[in-house]
C-alpha positions as CSV (number, residue, x, y, z in Angstrom):
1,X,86.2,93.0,100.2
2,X,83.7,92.6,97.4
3,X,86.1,94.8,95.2
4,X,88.9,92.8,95.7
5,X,87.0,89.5,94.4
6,X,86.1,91.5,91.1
7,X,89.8,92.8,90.7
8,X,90.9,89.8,91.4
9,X,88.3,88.0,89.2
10,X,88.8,90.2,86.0
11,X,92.5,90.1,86.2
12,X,92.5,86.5,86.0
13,X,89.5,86.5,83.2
14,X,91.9,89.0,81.5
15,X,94.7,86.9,81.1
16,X,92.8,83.6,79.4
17,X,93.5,85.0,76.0
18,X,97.6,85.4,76.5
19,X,97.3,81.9,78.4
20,X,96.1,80.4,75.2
21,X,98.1,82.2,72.6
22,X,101.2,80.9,75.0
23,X,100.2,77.6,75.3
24,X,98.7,76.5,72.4
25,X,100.2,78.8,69.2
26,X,103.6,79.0,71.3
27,X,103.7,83.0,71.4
28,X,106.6,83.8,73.6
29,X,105.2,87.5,73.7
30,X,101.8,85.7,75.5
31,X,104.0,84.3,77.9
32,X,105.5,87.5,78.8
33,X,102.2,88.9,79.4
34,X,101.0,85.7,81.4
35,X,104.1,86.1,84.0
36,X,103.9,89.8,84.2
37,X,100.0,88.9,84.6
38,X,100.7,86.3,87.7
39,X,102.8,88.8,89.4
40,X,100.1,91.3,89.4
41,X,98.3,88.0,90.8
42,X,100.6,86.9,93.6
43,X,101.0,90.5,94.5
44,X,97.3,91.1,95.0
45,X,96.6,87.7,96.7
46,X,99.4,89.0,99.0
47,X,97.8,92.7,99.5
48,X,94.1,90.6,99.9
49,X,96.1,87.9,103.0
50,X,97.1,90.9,104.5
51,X,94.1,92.5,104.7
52,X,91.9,89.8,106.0
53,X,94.7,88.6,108.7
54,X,94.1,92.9,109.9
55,X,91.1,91.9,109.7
56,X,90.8,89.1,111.5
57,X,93.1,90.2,114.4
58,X,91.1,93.4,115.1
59,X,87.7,90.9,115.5
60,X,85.7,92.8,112.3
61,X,86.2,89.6,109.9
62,X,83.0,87.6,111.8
63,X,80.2,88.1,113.8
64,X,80.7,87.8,117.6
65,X,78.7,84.1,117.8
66,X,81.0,82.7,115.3
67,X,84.5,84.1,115.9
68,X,84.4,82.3,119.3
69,X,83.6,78.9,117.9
70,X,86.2,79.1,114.6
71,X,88.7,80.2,117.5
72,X,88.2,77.3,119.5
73,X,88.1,74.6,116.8
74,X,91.4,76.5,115.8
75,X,92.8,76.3,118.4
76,X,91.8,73.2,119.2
77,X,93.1,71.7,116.1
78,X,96.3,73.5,115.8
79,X,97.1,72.3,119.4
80,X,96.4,68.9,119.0
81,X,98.7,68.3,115.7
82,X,101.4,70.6,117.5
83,X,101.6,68.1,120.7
84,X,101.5,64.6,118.9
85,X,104.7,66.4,116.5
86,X,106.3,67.5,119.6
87,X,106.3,64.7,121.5
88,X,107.0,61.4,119.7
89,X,107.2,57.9,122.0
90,X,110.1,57.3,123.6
91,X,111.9,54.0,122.9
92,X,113.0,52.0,126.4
């Protein structure tokens, strides 16, 4: 997962240059680079979700001790907004 970060990490440090050339000298070639750049970003934030979610669901994203407890309060917390949206007070 390390790896990721650093991809992750150097694309976006790659990209400061075209960001200011766009933005500040108003290079319209920059801001080609800067959108083809953020694609490359969303698509790797996507391919990184994905692979913590697989993760996650197969139990090797925590230890044992605290997988239970972030379950719970998960749980817990996603129940408890669901049922006050669900049910709202009935007017008599």
């Amino acid at each position: 997962m390390a790896n990721n970060f650093g991809k992750l990490r150097d694309l976006v440090m790659s990209l400061e240059a075209d960001f200011e050339k766009f933005y500040d000298k108003n290079n319209s070639a920059a801001g080609t680079r800067v959108r083809k750049g953020m694609q490359e970003l969303k698509n790797m934030a996507q391919e990184i979700r994905s692979e913590v979610q697989n993760m996650k669901n197969s139990g090797g994203g925590e230890s044992a001790t605290n997988a239970g407890g972030a379950a719970k309060k998960a749980t817990g917390a996603a129940a408890g907004g669901a049922a006050k949206k669900a049910a709202p007070a009935k007017k008599k």
